[in-house]
Chimera marker file (.cmm) of the C-alpha trace (Angstrom):
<marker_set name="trace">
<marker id="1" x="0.000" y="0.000" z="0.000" r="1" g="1" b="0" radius="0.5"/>
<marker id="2" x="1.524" y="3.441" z="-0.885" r="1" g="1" b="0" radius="0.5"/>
<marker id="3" x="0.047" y="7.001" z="1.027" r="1" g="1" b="0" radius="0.5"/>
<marker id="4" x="0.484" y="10.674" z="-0.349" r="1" g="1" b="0" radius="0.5"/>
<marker id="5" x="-0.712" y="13.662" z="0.759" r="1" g="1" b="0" radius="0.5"/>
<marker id="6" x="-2.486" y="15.435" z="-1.860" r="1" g="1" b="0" radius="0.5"/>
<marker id="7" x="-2.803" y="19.455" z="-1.882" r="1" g="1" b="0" radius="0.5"/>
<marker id="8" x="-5.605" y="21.052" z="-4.705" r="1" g="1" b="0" radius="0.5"/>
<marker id="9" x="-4.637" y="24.526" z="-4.964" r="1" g="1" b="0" radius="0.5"/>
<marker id="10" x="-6.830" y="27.122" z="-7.101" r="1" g="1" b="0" radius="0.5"/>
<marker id="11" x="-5.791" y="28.214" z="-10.733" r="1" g="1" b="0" radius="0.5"/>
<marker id="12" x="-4.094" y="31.347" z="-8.980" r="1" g="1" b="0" radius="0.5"/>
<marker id="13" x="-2.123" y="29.333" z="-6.777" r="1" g="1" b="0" radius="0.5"/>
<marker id="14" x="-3.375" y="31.349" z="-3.708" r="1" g="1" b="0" radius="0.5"/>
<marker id="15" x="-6.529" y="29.480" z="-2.044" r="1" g="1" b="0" radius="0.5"/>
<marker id="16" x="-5.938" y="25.692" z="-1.372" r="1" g="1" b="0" radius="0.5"/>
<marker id="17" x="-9.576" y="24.171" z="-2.090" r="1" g="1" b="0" radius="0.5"/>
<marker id="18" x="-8.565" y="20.564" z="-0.010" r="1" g="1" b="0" radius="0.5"/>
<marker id="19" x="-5.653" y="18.547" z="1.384" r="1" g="1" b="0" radius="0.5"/>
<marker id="20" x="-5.880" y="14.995" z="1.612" r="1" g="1" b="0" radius="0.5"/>
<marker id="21" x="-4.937" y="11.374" z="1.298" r="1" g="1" b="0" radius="0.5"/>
<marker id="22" x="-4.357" y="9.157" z="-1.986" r="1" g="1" b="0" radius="0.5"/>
<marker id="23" x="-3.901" y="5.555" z="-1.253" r="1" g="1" b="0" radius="0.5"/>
<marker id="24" x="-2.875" y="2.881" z="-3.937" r="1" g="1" b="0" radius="0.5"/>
<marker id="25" x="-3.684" y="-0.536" z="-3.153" r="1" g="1" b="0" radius="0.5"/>
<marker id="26" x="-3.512" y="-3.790" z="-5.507" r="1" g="1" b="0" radius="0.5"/>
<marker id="27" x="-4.733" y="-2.175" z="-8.538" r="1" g="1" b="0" radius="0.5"/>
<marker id="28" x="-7.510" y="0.657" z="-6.824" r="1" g="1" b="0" radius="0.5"/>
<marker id="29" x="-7.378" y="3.643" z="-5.203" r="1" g="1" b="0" radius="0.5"/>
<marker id="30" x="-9.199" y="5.903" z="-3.116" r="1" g="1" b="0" radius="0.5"/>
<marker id="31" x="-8.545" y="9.547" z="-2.365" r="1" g="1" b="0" radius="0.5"/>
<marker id="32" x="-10.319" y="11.561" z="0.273" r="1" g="1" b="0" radius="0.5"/>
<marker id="33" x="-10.087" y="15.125" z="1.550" r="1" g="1" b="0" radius="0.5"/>
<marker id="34" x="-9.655" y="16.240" z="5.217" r="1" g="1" b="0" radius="0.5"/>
<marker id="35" x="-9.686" y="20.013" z="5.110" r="1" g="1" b="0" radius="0.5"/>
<marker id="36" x="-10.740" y="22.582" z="2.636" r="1" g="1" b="0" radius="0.5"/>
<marker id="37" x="-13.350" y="22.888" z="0.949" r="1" g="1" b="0" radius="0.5"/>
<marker id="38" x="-13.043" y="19.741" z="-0.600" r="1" g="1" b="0" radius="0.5"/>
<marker id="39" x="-13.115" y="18.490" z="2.786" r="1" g="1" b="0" radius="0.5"/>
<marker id="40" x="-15.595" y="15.133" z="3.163" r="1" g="1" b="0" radius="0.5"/>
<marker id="41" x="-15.049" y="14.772" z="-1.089" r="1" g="1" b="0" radius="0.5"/>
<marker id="42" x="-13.925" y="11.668" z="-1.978" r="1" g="1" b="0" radius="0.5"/>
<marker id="43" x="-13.486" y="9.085" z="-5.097" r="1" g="1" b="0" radius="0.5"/>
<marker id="44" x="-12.694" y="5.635" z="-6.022" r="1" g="1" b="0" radius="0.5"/>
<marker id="45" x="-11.053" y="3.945" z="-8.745" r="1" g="1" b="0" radius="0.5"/>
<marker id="46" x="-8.979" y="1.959" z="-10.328" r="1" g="1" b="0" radius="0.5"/>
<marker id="47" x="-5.441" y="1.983" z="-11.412" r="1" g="1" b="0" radius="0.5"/>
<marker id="48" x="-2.087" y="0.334" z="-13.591" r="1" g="1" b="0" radius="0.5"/>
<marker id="49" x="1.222" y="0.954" z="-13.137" r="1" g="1" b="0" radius="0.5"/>
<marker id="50" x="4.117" y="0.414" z="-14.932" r="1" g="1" b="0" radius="0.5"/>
<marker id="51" x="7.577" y="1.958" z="-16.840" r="1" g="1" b="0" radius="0.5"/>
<marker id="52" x="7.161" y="4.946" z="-19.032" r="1" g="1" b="0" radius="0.5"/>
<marker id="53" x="10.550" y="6.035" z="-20.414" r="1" g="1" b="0" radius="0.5"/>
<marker id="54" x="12.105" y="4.712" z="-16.954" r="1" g="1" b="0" radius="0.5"/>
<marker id="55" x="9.755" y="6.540" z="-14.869" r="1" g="1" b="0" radius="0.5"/>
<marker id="56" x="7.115" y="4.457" z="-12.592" r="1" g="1" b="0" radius="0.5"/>
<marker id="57" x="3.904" y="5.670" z="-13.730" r="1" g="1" b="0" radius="0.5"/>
<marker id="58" x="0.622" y="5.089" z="-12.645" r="1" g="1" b="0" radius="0.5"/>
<marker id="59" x="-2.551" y="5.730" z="-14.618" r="1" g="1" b="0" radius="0.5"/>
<marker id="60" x="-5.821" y="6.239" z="-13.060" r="1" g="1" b="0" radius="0.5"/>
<marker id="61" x="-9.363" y="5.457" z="-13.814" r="1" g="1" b="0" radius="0.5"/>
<marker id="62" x="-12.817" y="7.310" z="-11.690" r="1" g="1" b="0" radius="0.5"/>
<marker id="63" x="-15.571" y="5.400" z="-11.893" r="1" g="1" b="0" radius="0.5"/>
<marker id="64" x="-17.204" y="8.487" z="-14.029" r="1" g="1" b="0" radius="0.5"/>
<marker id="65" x="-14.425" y="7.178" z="-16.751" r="1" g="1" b="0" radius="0.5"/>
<marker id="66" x="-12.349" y="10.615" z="-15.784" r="1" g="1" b="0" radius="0.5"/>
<marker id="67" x="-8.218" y="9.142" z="-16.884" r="1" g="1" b="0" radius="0.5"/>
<marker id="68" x="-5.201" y="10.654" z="-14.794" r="1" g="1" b="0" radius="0.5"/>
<marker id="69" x="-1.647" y="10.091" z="-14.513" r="1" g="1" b="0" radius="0.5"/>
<marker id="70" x="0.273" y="9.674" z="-11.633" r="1" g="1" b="0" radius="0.5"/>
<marker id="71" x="3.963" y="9.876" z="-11.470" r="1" g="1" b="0" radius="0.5"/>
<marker id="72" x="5.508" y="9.272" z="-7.278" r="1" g="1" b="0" radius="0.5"/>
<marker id="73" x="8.269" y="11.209" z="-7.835" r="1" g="1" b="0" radius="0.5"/>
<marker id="74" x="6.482" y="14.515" z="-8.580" r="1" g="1" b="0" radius="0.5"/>
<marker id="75" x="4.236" y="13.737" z="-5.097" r="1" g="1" b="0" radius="0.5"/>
<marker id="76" x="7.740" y="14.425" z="-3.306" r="1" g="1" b="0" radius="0.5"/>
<marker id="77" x="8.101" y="17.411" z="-4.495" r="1" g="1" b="0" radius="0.5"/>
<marker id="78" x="4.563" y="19.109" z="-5.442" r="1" g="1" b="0" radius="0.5"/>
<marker id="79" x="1.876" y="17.330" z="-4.580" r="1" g="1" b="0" radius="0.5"/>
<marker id="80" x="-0.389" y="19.870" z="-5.990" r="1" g="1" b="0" radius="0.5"/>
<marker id="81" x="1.433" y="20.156" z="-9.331" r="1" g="1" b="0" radius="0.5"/>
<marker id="82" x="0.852" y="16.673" z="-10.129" r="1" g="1" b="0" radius="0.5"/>
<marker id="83" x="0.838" y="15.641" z="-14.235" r="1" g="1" b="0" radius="0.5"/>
<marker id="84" x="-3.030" y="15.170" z="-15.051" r="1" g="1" b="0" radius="0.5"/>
<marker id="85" x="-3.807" y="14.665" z="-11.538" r="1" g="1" b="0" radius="0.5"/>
<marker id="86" x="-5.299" y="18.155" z="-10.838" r="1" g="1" b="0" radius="0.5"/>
<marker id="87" x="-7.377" y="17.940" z="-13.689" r="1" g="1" b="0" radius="0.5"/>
<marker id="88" x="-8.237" y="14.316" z="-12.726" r="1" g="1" b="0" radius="0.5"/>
<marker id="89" x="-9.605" y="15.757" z="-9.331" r="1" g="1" b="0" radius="0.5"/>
<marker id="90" x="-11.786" y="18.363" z="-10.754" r="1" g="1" b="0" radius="0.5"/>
<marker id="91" x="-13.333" y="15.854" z="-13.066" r="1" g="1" b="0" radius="0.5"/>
<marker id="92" x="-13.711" y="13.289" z="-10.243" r="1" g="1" b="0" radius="0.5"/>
<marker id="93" x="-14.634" y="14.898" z="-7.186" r="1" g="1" b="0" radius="0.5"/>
<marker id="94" x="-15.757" y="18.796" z="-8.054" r="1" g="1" b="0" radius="0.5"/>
<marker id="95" x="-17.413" y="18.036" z="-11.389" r="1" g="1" b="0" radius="0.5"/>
<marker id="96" x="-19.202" y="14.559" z="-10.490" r="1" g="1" b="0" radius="0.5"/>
<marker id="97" x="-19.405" y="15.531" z="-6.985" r="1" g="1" b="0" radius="0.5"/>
<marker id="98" x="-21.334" y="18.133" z="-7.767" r="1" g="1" b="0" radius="0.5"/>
<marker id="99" x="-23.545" y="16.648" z="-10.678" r="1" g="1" b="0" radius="0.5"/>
<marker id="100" x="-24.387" y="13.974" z="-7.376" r="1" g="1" b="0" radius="0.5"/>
<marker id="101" x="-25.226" y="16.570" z="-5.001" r="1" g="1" b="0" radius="0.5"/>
<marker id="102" x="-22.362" y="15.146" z="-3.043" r="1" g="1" b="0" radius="0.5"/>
<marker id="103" x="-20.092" y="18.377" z="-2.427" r="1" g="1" b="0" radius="0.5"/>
<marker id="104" x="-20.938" y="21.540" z="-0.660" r="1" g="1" b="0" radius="0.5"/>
<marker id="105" x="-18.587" y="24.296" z="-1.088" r="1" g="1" b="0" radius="0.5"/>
<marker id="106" x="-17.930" y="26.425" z="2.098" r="1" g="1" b="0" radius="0.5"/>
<marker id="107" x="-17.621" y="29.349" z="0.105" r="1" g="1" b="0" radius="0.5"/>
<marker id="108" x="-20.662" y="29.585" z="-1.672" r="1" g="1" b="0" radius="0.5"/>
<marker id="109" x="-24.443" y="29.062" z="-0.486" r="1" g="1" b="0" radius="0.5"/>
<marker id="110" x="-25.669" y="25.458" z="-0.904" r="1" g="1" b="0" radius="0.5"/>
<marker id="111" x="-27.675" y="25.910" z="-3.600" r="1" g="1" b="0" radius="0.5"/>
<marker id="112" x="-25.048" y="27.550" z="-6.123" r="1" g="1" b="0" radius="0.5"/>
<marker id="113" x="-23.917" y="24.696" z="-8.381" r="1" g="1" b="0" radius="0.5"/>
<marker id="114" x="-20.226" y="26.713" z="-8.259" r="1" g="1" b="0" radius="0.5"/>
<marker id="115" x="-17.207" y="25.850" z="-7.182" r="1" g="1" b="0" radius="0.5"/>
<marker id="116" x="-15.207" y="28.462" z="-5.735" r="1" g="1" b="0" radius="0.5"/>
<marker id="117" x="-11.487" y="28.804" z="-7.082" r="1" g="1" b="0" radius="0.5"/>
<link id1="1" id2="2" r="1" g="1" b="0" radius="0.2"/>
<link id1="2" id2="3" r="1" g="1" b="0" radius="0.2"/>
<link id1="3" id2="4" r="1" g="1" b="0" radius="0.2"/>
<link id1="4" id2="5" r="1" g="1" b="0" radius="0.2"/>
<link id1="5" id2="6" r="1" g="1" b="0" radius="0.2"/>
<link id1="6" id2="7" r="1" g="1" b="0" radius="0.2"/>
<link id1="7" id2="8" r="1" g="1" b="0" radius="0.2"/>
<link id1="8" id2="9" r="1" g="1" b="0" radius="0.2"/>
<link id1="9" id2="10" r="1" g="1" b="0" radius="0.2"/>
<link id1="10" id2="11" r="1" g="1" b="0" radius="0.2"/>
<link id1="11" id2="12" r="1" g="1" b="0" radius="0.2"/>
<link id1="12" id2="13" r="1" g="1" b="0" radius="0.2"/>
<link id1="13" id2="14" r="1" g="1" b="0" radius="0.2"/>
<link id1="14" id2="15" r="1" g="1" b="0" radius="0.2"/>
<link id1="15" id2="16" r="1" g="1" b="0" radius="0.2"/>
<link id1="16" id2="17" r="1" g="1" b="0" radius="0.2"/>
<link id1="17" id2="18" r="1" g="1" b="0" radius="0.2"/>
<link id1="18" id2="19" r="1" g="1" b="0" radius="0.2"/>
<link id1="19" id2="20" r="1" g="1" b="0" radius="0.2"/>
<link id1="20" id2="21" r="1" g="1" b="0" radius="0.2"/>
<link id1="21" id2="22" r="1" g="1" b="0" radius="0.2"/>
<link id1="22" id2="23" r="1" g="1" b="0" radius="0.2"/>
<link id1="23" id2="24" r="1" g="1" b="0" radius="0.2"/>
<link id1="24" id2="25" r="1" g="1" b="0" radius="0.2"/>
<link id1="25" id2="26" r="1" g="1" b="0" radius="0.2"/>
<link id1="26" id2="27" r="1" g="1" b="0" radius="0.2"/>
<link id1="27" id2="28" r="1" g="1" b="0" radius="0.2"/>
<link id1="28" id2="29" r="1" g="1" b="0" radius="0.2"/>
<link id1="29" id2="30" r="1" g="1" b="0" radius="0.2"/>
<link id1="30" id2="31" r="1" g="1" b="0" radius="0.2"/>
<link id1="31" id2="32" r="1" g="1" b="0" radius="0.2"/>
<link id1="32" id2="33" r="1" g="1" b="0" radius="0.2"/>
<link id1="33" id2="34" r="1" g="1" b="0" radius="0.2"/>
<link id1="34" id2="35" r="1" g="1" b="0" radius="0.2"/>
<link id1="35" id2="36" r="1" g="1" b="0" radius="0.2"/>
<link id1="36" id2="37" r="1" g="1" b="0" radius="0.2"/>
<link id1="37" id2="38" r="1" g="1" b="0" radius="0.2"/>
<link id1="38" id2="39" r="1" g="1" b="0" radius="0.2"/>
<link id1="39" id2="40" r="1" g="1" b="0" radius="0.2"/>
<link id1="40" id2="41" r="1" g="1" b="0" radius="0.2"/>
<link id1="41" id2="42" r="1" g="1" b="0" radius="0.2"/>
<link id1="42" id2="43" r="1" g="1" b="0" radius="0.2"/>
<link id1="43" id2="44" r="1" g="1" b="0" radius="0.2"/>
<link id1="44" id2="45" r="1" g="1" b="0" radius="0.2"/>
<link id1="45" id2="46" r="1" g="1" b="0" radius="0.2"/>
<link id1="46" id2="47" r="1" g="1" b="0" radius="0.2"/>
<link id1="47" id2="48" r="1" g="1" b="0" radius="0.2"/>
<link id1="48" id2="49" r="1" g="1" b="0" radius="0.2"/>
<link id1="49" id2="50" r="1" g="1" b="0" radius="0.2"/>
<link id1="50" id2="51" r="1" g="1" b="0" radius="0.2"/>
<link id1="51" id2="52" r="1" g="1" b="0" radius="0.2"/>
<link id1="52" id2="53" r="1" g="1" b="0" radius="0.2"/>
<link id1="53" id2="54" r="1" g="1" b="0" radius="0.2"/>
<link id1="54" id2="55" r="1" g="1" b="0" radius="0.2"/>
<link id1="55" id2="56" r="1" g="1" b="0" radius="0.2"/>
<link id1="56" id2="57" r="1" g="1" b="0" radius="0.2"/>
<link id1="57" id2="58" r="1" g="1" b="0" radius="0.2"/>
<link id1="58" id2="59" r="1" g="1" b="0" radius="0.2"/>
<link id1="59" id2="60" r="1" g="1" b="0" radius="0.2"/>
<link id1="60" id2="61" r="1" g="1" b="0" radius="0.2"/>
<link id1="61" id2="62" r="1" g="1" b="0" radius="0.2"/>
<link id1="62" id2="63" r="1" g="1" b="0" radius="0.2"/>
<link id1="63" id2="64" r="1" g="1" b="0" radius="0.2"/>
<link id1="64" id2="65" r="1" g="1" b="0" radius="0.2"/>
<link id1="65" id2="66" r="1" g="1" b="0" radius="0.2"/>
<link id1="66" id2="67" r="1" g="1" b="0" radius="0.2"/>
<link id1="67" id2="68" r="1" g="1" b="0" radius="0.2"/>
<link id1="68" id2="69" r="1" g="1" b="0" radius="0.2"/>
<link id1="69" id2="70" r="1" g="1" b="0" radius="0.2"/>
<link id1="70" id2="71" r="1" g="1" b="0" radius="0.2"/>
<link id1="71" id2="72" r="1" g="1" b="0" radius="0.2"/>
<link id1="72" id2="73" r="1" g="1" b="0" radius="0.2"/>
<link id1="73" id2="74" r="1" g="1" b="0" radius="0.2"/>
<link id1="74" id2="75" r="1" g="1" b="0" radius="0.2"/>
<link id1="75" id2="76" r="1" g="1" b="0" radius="0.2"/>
<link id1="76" id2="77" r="1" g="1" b="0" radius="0.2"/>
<link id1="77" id2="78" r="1" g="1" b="0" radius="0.2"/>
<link id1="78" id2="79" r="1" g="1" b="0" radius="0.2"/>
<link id1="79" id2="80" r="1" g="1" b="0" radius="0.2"/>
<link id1="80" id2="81" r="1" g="1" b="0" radius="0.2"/>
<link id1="81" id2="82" r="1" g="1" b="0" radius="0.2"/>
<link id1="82" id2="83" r="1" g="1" b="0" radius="0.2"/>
<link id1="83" id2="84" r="1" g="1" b="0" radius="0.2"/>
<link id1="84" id2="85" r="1" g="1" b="0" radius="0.2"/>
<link id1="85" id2="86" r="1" g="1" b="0" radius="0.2"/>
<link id1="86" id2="87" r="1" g="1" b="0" radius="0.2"/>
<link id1="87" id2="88" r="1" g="1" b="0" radius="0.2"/>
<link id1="88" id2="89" r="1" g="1" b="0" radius="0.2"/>
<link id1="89" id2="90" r="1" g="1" b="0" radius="0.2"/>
<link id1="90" id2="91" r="1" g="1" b="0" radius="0.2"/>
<link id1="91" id2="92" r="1" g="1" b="0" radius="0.2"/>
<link id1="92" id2="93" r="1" g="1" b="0" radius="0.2"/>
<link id1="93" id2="94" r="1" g="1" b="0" radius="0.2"/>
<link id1="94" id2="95" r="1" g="1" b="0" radius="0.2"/>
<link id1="95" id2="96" r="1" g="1" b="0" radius="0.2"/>
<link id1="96" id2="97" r="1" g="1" b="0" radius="0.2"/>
<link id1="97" id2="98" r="1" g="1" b="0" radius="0.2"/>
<link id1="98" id2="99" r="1" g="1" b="0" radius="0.2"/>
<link id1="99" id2="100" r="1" g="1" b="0" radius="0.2"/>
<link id1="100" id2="101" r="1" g="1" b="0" radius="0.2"/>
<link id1="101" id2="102" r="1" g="1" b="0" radius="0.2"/>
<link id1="102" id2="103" r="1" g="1" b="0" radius="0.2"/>
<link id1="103" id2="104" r="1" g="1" b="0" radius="0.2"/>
<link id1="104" id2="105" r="1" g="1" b="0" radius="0.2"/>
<link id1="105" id2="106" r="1" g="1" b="0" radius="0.2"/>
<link id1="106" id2="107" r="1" g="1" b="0" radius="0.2"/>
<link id1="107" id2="108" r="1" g="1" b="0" radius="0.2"/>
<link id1="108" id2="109" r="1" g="1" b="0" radius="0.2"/>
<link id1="109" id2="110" r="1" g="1" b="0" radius="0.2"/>
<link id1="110" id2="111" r="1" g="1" b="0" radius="0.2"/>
<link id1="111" id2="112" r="1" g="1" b="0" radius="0.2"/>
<link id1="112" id2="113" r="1" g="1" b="0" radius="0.2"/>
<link id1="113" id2="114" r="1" g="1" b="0" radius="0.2"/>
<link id1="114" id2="115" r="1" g="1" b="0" radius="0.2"/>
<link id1="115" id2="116" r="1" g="1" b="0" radius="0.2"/>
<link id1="116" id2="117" r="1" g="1" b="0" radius="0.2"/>
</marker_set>
C-alpha cells in the first residue's frame, strides 16, 4: 500500500480548495479530503502501473471514466502540481461531486452549483 498527501490549490495558486490522502492498493485507489473545501469529497477507482521512459507511472481510472496520470516522484516534491492529476480531481470529485449533489462548497451558499477557485 503506498500514502500521499495530496494538496488542490486554485488556478491562482493562492486558495488551497482541499488537502488529503491518496492511497494505492492492488490495482484501486481511493482519495479523500480532510480540510478545505473539498473536505468530506472523496473518489474511487482503479489503477495500472508500470515503466514509461524509466519513470514508474501510474494511470488512473474514476468510476465516471475521468483518466489521470500519476507519477511518485512529482508527489515528493509538489503534490499539488501533479501531471493530469489536478485535472483528474476536478473531473472526479468537483465536477461529479457536484452533478451527485455530493459536495458543498464552504464558500458559496448550498444551492449555487459553483465551485469556488
Amino acid at each position: 500500500m503506498f500514502k500521499y498527501d495530496v494538496k488542490l490549490n486554485s488556478s491562482s495558486g493562492h486558495l488551497v480548495l482541499g488537502k488529503g490522502i491518496l492511497i494505492l492498493e492492488e490495482g484501486k485507489y481511493s482519495l479523500s479530503f480532510s480540510e478545505g473545501n473539498l473536505e468530506g469529497a472523496e473518489a474511487k477507482g482503479t489503477y495500472e502501473t508500470k515503466i514509461e521512459y524509466g519513470v514508474l507511472t501510474s494511470r488512473l481510472e474514476g468510476a465516471s471514466g475521468s483518466k489521470g496520470t500519476l507519477r511518485p516522484a512529482m508527489l515528493v516534491e509538489r503534490s499539488e502540481g501533479l501531471l493530469g492529476l489536478t485535472e483528474f480531481i476536478y473531473k472526479e470529485i468537483i465536477y461529479h461531486g457536484l452533478l451527485e449533489g455530493k459536495l458543498v462548497n464552504k464558500n458559496t451558499p448550498t444551492n449555487s452549483p459553483k465551485v469556488g477557485v
